[in-house]
TORKE-552571 format. One record per residue (C-alpha): residue in one letter; z, x, y. Coordinates in steps of 0.05 Angstrom, whole numbers, plus 32768, in hexadecimal, padded with zeros to 4 digits. Each point is the difference from the previous one (the first is absolute). Layout:
N
AZXY/...
END
This chain:
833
X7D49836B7ED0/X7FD87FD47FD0/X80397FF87FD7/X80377FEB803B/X7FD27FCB800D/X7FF47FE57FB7/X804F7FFC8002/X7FFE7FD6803F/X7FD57FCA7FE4/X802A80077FC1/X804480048027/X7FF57FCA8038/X7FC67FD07FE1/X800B80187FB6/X7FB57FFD7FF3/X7FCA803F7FFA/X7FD4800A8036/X7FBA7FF27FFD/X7FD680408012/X7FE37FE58040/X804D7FF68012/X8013804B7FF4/X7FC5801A801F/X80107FD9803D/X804980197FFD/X7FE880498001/X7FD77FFA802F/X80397FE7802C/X8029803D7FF0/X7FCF8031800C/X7FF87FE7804C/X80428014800C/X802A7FB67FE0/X803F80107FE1/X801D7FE57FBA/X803A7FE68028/X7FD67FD88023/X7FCD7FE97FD7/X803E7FE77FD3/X80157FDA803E/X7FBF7FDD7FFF/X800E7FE97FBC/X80387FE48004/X7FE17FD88045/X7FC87FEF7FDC/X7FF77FC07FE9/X7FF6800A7FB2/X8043801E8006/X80267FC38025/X7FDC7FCD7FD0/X8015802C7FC6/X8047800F800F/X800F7FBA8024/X7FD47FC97FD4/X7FEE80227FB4/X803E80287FEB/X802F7FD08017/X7FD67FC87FDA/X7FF880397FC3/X804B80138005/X80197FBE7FFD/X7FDA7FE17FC5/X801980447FDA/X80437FF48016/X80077FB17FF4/X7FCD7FFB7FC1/X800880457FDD/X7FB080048017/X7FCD80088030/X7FE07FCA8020/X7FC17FE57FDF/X7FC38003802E/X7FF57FB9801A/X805680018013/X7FF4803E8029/X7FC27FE88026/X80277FBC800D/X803D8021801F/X7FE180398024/X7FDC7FCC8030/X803F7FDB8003/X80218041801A/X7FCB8019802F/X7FF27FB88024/X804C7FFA800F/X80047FC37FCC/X803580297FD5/X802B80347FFB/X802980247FC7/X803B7FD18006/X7FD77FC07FF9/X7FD580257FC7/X804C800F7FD8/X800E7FBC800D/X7FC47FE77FDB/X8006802F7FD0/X804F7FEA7FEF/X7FE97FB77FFD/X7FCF80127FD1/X80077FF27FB4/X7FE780457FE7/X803B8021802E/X80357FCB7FE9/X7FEB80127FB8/X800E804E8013/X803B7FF0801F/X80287FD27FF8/X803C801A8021/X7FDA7FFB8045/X7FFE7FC48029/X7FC67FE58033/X80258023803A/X7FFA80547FEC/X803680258016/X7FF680488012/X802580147FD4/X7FD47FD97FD2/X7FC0801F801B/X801780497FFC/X801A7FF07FB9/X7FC07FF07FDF/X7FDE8034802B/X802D802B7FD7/X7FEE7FEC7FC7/X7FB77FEC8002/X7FE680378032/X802A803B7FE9/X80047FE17FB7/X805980078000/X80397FEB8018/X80128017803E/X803A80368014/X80367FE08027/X7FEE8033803F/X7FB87FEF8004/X80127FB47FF2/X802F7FFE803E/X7FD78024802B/X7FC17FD37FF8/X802D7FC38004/X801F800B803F/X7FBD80158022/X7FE07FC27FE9/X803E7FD6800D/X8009801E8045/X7FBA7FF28010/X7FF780468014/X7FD180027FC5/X7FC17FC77FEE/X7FE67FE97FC1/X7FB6802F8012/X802E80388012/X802C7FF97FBB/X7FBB7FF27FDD/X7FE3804B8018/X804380257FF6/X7FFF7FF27FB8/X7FBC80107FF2/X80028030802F/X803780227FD6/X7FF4803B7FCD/X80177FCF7FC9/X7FD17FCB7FFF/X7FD080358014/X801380287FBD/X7FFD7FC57FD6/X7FC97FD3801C/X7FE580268037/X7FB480067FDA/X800B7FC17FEB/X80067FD8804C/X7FC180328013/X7FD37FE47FC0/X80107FB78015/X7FF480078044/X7FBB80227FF2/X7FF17FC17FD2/X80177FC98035/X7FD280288034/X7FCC80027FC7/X800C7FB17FEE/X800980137FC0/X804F7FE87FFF/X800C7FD37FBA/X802C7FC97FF9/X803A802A7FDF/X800480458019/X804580137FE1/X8035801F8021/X7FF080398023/X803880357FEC/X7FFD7FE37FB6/X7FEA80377FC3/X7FD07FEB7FC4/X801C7FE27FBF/X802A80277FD7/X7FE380237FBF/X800D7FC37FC8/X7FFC80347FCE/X802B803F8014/X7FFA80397FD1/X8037800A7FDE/X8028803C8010/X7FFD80337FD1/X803780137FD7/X803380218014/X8010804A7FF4/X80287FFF7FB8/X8024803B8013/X80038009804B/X802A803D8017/X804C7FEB8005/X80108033802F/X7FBF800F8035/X800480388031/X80137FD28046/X7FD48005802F/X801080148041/X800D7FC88031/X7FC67FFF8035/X800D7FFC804E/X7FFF7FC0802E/X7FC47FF8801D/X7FF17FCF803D/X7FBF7FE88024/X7FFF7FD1803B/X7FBB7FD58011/X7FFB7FCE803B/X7FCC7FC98000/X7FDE800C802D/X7FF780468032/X7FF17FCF803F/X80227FC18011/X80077FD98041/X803C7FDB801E/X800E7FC07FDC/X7FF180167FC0/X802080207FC7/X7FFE80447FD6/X802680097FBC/X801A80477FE9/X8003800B7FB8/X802C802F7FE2/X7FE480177FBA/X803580307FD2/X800380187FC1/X8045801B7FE5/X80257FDA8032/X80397FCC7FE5/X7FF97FB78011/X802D7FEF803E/X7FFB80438019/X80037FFB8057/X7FC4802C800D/X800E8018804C/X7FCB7FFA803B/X7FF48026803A/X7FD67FD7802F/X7FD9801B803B/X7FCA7FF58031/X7FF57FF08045/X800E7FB17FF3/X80457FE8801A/X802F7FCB7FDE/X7FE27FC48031/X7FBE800B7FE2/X801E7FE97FB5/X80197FBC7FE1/X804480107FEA/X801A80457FEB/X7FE180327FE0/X8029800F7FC0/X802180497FF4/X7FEA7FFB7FB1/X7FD47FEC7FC2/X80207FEB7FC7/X7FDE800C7FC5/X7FE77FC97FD0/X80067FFA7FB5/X7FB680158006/X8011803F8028/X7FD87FDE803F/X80217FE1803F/X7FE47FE68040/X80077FF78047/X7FDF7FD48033/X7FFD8006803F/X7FEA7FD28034/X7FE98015803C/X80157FCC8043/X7FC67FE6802D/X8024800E8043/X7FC37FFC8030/X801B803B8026/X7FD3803B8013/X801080397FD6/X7FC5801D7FE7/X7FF780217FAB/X8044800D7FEC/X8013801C7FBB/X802E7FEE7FC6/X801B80397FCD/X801D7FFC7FB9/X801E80487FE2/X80227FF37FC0/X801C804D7FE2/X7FCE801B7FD4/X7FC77FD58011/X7FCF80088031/X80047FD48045/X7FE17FC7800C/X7FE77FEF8049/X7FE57FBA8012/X7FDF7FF98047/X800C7FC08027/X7FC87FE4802F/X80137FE7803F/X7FE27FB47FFC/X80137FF9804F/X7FC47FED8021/X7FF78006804B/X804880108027/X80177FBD8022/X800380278040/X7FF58038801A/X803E803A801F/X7FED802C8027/X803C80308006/X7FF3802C803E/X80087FC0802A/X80227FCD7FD9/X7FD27FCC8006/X7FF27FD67FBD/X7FBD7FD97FFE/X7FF77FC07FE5/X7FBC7FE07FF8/X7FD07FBB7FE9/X80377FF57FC9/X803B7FD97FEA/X803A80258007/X804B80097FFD/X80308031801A/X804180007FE6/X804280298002/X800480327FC2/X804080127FD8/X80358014802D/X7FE37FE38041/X7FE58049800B/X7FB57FEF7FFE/X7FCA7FC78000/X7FD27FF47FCB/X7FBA7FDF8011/X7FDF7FDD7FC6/X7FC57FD97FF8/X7FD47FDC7FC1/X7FD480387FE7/X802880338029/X8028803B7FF1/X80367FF2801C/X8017803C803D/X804480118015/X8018801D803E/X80458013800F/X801A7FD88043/X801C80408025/X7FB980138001/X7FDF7FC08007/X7FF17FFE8056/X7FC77FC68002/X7FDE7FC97FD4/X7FC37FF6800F/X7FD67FB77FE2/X7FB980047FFF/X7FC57FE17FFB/X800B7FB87FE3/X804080197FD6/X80367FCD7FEE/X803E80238001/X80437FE67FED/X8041802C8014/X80427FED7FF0/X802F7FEB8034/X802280398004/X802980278040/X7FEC80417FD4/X7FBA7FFA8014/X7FFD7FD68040/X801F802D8030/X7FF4800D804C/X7FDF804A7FF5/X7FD07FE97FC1/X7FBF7FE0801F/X7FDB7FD47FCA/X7FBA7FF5801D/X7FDF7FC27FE8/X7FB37FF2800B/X7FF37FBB8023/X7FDE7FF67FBC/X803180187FD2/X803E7FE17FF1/X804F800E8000/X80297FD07FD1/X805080098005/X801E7FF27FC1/X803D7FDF8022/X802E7FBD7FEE/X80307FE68032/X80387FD27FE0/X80197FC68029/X8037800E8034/X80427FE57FEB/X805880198010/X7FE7803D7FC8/X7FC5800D8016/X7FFA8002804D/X7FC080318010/X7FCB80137FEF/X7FE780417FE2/X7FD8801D8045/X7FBB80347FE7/X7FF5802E8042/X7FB57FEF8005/X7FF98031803C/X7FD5802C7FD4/X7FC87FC77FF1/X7FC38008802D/X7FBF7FE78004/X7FCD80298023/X80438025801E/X80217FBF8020/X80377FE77FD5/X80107FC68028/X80057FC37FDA/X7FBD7FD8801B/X7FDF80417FE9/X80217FFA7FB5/X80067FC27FF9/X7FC27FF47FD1/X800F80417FE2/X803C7FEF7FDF/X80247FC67FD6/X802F80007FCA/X7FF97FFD7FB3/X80197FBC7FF9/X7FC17FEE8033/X80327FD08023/X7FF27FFA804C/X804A7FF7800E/X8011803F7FDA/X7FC4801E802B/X80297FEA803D/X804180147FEF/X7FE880507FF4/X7FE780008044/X803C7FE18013/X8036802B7FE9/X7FE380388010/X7FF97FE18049/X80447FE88003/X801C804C7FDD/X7FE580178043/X80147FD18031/X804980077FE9/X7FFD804A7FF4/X7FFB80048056/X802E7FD08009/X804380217FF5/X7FFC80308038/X7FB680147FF9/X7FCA7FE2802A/X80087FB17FF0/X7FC37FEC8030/X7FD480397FD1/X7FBB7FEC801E/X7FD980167FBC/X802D7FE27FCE/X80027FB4802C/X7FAD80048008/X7FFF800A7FB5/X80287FBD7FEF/X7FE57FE28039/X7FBB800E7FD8/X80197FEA7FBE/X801A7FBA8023/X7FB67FF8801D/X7FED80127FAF/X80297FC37FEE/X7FEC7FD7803E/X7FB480027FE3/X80257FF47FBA/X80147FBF8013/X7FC37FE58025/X7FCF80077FC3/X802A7FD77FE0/X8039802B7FDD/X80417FE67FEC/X803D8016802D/X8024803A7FD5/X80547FEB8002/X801C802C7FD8/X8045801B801A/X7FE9804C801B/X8032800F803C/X80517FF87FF1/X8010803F8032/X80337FF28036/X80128030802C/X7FD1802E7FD9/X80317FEF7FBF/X7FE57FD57FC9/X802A7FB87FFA/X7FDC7FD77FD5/X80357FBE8011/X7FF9800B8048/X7FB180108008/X7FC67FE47FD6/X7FC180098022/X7FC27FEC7FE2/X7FC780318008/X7FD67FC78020/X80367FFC8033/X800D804F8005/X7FAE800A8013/X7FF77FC4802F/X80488013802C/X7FD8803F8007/X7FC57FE0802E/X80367FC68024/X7FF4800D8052/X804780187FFA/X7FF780397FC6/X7FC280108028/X80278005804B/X803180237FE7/X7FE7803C7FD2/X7FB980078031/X801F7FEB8045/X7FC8801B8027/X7FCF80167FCF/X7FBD7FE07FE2/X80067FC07FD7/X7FF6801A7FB5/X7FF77FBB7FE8/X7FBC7FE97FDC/X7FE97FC5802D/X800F7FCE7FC6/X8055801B7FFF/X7FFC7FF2804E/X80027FB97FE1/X8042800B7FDE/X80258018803D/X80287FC78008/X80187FF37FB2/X804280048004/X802680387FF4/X80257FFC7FB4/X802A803C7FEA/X80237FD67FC0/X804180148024/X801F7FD37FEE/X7FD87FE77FC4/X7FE37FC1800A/X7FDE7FD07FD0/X7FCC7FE08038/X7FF9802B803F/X7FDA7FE7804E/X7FD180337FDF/X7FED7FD67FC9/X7FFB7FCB8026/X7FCD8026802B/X7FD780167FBB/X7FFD7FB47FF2/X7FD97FEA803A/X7FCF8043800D/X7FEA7FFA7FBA/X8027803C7FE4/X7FF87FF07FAB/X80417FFF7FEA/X800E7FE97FB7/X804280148005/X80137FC88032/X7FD07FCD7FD8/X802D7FC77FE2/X7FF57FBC7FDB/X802E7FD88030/X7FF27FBA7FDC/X7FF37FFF7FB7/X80067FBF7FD7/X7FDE80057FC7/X80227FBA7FE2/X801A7FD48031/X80418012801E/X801E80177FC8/X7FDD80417FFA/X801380228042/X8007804E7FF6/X80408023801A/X7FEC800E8048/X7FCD7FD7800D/X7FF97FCB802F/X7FF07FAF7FFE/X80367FE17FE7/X803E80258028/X80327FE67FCD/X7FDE80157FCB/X7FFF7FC07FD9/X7FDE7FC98031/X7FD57FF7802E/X802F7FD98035/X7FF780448031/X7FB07FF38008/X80027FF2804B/X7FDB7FB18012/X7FBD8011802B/X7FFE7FC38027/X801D7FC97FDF/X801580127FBA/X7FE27FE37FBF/X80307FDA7FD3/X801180387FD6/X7FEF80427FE4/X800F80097FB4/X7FF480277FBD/X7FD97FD97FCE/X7FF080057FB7/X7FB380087FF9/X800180167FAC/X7FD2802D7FE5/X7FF28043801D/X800D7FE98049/X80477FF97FF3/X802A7FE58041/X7FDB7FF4803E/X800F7FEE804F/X80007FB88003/X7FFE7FEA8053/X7FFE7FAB800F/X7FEC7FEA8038/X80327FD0802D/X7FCE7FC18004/X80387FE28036/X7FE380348030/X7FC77FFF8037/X7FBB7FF57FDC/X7FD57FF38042/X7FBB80357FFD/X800F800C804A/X805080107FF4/X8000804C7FED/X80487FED7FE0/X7FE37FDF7FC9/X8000804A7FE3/X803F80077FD3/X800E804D7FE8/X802680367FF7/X7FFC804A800D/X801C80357FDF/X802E80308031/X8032803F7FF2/X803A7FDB7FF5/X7FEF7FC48020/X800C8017804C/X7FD080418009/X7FB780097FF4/X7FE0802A7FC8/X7FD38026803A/X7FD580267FCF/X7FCE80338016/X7FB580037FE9/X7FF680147FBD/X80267FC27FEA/X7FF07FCB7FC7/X80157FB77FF9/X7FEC7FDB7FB7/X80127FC37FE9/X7FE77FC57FC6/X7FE87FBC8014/X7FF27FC47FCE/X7FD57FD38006/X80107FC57FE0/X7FC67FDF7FD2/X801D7FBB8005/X7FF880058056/X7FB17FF57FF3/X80187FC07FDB/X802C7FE1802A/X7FD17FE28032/X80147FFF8048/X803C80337FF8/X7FFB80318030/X801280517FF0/X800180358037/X802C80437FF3/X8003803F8016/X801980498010/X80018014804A/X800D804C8014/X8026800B803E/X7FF680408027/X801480208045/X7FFB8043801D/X803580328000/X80217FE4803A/X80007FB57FFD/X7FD87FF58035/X7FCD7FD57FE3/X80097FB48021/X7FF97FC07FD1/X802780257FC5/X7FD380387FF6/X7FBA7FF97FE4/X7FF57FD07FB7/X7FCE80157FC8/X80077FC17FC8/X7FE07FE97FC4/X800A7FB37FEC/X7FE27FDB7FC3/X7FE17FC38010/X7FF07FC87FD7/X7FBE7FCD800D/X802E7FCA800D/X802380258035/X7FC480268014/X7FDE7FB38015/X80467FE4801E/X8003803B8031/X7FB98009800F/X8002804A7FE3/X7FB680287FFD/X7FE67FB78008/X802A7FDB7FD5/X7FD1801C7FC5/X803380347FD7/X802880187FD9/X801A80447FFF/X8020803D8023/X800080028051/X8008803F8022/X802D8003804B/X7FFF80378030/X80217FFE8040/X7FC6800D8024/X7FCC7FD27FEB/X80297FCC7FDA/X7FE87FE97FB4/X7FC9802C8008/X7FE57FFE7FAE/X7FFE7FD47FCC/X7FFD800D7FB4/X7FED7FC97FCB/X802680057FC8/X80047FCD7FC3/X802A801B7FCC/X80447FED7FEE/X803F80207FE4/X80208045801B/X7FDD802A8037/X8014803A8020/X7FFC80108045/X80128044802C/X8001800E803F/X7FED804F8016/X801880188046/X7FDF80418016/X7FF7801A8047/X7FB17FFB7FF3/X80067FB47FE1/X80207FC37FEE/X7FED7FF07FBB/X80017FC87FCB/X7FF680017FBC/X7FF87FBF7FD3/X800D80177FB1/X7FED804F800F/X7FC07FF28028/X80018008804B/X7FF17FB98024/X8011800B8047/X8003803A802C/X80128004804A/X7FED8044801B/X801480288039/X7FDD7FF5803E/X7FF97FE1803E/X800C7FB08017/X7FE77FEC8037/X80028045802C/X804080087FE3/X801C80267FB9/X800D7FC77FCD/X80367FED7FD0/X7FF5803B7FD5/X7FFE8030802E/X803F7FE88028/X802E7FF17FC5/X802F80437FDC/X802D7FD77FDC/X800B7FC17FD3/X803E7FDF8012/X80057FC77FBF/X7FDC7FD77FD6/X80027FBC8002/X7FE77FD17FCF/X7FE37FB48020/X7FF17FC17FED/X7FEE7FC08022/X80217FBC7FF9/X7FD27FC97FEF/X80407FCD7FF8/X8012800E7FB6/X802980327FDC/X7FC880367FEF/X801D80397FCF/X7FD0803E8003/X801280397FD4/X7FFB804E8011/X8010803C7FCF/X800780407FF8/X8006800F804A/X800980488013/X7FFF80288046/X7FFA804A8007/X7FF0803C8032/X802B802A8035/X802D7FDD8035/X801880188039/X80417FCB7FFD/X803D80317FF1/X80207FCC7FE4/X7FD680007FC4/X801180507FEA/X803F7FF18008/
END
């Protein structure tokens, strides 16, 4: 046994063992440790790994791109490369290729090595000739289809009885030096011979008289001997068969019986019925092996060629622990504390669970009765009516995970439904009702609304799979949407964003996508309406959460007919439902009135701004100006000095407000945003006893109108010193921003002393009123109490317009505004329209 294991080391790390390293060996294999397996150990250890990953690729590619092998201080540089991730063999050719050394060798080859380049000089610098159109072809393809890597192309060649034949002593010298330090600067190529005899004897004269007419000799049989590389091999590697013959013609198709327990899955390509026989009376073969992660335990590989004796190559299994575990007699397949995937095999007829590091385990479905995920596991199935089913349970741990690889295209006249998974089967702790699943289970995309729409279809499956005769009222299929709608309830009060898609387009149990389009969001709040609940639980136990109760009275929106803005929206708007879908810019000008987008509000012709409604008494006009530079056109607004200018006569404010098209209010809900430019004139500090005061006021109301006194007023108005002293403002003392609510009046001041183009914006949430002066927050009414009674913010839902103020001070004022844009959700119809 002493000698098997010299031929290990010499085989697998193709160095000589070191007598404390035998000793240890035999030891092993006297208590009872097979070859087999201490071979295994090899080729885990890591000598091996470094060996066959990092040095021979390094070795095989200086010999194959220089003609030699690497000097010592090359080989130390890139092996650290390779090990600390820095580099691998294609950035290593590409350095090599750029190099002058390699241009000099080949000048044919470009910076960018093609493979069939790299096989090429592999050819001809590892195996010292050109290569044989079969073997050339092969080696291309695998290293074109990246079935095959640089490392892997790098050990198949020296691998290979070839090289071994011609430099095999040669690679085991040099990598005893480089291990010894003792590398030079020029070690030569490694399958290169000594110099040729400069001074050949000559040959000796020939025979003067040689017989004319010889007795022939009699023509000696074929003979034929087939080798492989290597006895052991293990999947995703190679093995080459060489044919050696004597007496046999070149060309001659040498037939091949092959054998062994391996099947035609477990080999790249197909195995070849013949040799054909080189000018040298050699040919080759190589096989490479396929890395299929699939359990399948040693299998064996056989070459008979007629008059030779077989060759048999065993092929290690390099599977590592099954992904899962099957355990036949019940059905049941085990999944635990991985990743994982389960996935349909060929034909439909089985799934195939596969995991990083896994063999990979295949069960067919017929006998497949429950999937079981345990213990942390992260297990993604594809969406798939083969595998969810009523009868198959899959059992997920509250700690384990179920991810449905699932995509749901948008609804359109093509497309009307959408694919329903029965998700009867999915239990946690034995309960597979969806509050008991929920965290469980999402989707691959990780999209909450694709989340949704799984539990939804397989909901709605259900509900309309009773409804044609069956039992429509099905207590167990209504509690379980009436438990996804109190899912989505909770969705929406932490914050989430109301999910619109199209989902239901079935009338009369018949999809019609032109007649129905029913958002999801819609589909799950119907569900927990008073109505829904009356009718489908008429005496029986309220199954809404306590926060759905709330949404009892939304109303009820089927999208039969489709409609673009719904009561329901409405109703979203002013409970504080998010819903970017109704969010809209409804003013935007950017540059004066000549920038208004298509549907947009402001200027209702589109070109002036003659449709701005007067607040009050109007100014003298409203106008686009020409400001130059990056400002572009502004809002220009002069004051009518003709007008009131007493401090006592509230008409003395000239404005206008911005309204949807001039006759209705904007009414939008919390959530919304009003911004707008102000300048500030440097040349109004200068002109002494001119008086400046202009501002934005924000109008707002409940949902009903029934505020008196026009609703409730937050405003922001610039105020120059001048003015500031002729109206007594904060003392007479100022200059600045003042701050209105409707509650306590100009309730804060802000000193301000620059000049040129500010920005203000106005923020109306349920919780505040808000203003901010150039992106920093200046004035904030909160919600609260005023006097015993709730204040502005807490009585207002809506702002109706905007309305932008000045005062008269008897001459023809022109203040300029920009860039004035209004956003959020309304609950006007008109304004969806």
């Amino acid at each position: 046994m002493t000698q098997a294991l010299v031929n290990l080391y010499e085989d697998l790390l193709l160095r000589t063992p070191g007598p404390d390293e035998l000793a240890f060996w035999e030891s092993a294999l006297v208590s009872g440790t097979s070859l087999e397996d201490i071979e295994r150990a090899f080729r885990l250890s890591d000598e091996y790994i470094d060996l066959h990953e990092v040095i021979l690729p390094i070795v095989a590619l200086y010999q194959g791109a220089f003609g030699r092998a690497p000097d010592g201080a090359g080989l130390a540089f890139w092996a650290e490369q390779f090990r600390s991730g820095a580099a691998s063999f294609s950035d290593l050719l590409g350095s090599f290729a750029k190099s002058a050394e390699f241009q000099d060798l080949h000048p044919e080859i470009g910076a960018d090595v093609t493979p069939e380049e790299l096989v090429g000089i592999f050819y001809e610098n590892l195996l010292g000739r050109a290569p044989d159109q079969a073997g050339f072809d092969f080696w291309v393809d695998l290293v074109a289809s990246g079935r095959l890597n640089g490392n892997q192309l790098s050990s198949a060649f020296l691998e290979s009885q070839e090289f071994q034949d011609l430099g095999g002593d040669n690679l085991r010298t040099f990598l005893a030096d480089f291990a010894d330090g003792a590398v030079d600067e020029d070690h030569g190529s490694l399958i290169g011979g000594g110099d040729p005899d400069p001074d050949p004897d000559p040959d000796p004269d020939p025979d003067p008289d040689p017989d004319p007419d010889p007795d022939p000799e009699p023509e000696p049989d074929p003979t034929y001997a087939v080798t492989a590389s290597a006895s052991r091999a293990s999947e995703g590697s190679s093995v080459t068969f060489t044919l050696e013959t004597t007496q046999v013609a070149a060309g001659t198709a040498v037939s091949i019986d092959w054998g062994g327990t391996s099947s035609p899955d477990d080999i790249d390509g197909t195995l070849p019925a013949s040799f054909t026989v080189g000018a040298d009376g050699r040919a080759e073969i190589t096989v490479h092996f396929r890395a299929d992660a699939l359990t399948e335990g040693t299998e064996t590989l056989t070459l008979d060629v007629s008059g030779a004796a077989p060759v048999t190559v065993t092929i290690d299994d390099t599977s590592l622990t099954p992904a899962a575990v099957f355990d036949p007699e019940t059905g049941r397949l085990e999944i635990g504390d991985i990743a994982a995937s389960v996935t349909l095999g060929a034909g439909g007829t089985s799934v195939i669970v596969s995991a990083a590091g896994r063999a990979s385990v295949e069960v067919a479905l017929a006998s497949l009765m429950s999937l079981a995920i345990k213990d942390e596991a992260e297990v993604t199935v594809v969406g798939s009516d083969a595998i969810f089913t009523d009868t198959r349970q899959i059992d997920v741990d509250a700690n384990a995970r179920l991810i449905v690889d699932i995509t749901y295209p948008a609804l359109s006249p093509t497309h009307q439904s959408h694919e329903a998974l029965n998700l009867a089967g999915v239990r946690v702790g034995g309960d597979n009702s969806p509050s008991a699943v929920w965290d469980v289970v999402s989707t691959a995309s990780g999209d909450i609304g694709d989340k949704f729409l799984l539990f939804w279809a397989n909901g709605d499956a259900k509900y309309y799979a009773g409804a044609p005769g069956g039992d429509y009222y099905n207590v167990d299929v209504n509690l379980a949407n009436i438990e996804l709608s109190n899912i989505y309830v909770d969705y929406l009060n932490n914050g989430g964003d109301a999910i619109t898609e199209i989902v239901q387009t079935k009338v009369g149990g018949v999809p019609n996508f032109e007649a129905r389009q029913q958002s999801l969001h819609d589909n799950l709040l119907a569900n927990v309406t008073d109505a829904a609940i009356d009718d489908r639980f008429h005496g029986q136990p309220d199954p809404r959460s306590e926060a759905a109760l709330v949404f009892g009275e939304r109303p009820f929106e089927d999208g039969d007919p489709p409609q673009a803005f719904s009561q329901a929206d409405a109703w979203d708007a002013l409970h504080g439902i998010s819903r970017p879908d109704l969010e809209k810019t409804y003013v935007d000008l950017q540059d004066g009135f000549d920038s208004i987008p298509e549907g947009t509000i402001g200027a209702y012709d589109g070109s002036n701004a003659d449709d701005w409604i007067a607040d009050r008494l109007a100014p003298a006009g409203v106008s686009t100006v020409e400001m130059g530079g990056e400002q572009g056109k502004a809002i220009a607004i002069t004051v009518n000095p003709d007008g009131p200018t007493g401090a006592s006569d509230f008409a003395r404010y000239q404005g206008v407000l911005i309204k949807d098209g001039g006759t209705d209010y904007l009414d939008l809900a919390h959530g919304s945003h009003v911004e707008f430019k102000f300048y500030i004139d440097p040349e109004w500090s200068q002109d002494e006893g001119a008086k400046q005061l202009s501002g934005a006021w924000i109008q707002m109301q409940d949902a009903v109108g029934s505020l008196n006194g026009g609703g409730r007023f937050s405003i922001a108005e610039y105020v120059d010193a001048d003015a500031a002293a002729a109206l007594g403002i904060n003392g007479g003392d100022f200059a600045g921003f003042r701050f209105w609510n409707s509650d306590e009046g100009w309730d804060e001041y802000v000193s301000f002393e620059g000049t040129g183009w500010v920005t203000l914006a106005f923020d109306f949430t349920g919780d505040a009123h808000v203003w901010s002066l150039n992106g920093e927050v200046v004035y904030s009414q909160l919600v609260g109490e005023f006097e015993g009674e709730a204040n502005t913010v807490a009585k207002t839902q809506i702002v109706q317009s905007v309305i932008f103020n000045s005062q008269n001070f008897g001459a023809a004022q022109t203040y300029l505004y920009d860039d004035v844009a209004v956003t959020g959700v309304s609950i006007n119809p008109d304004l969806y329209a």
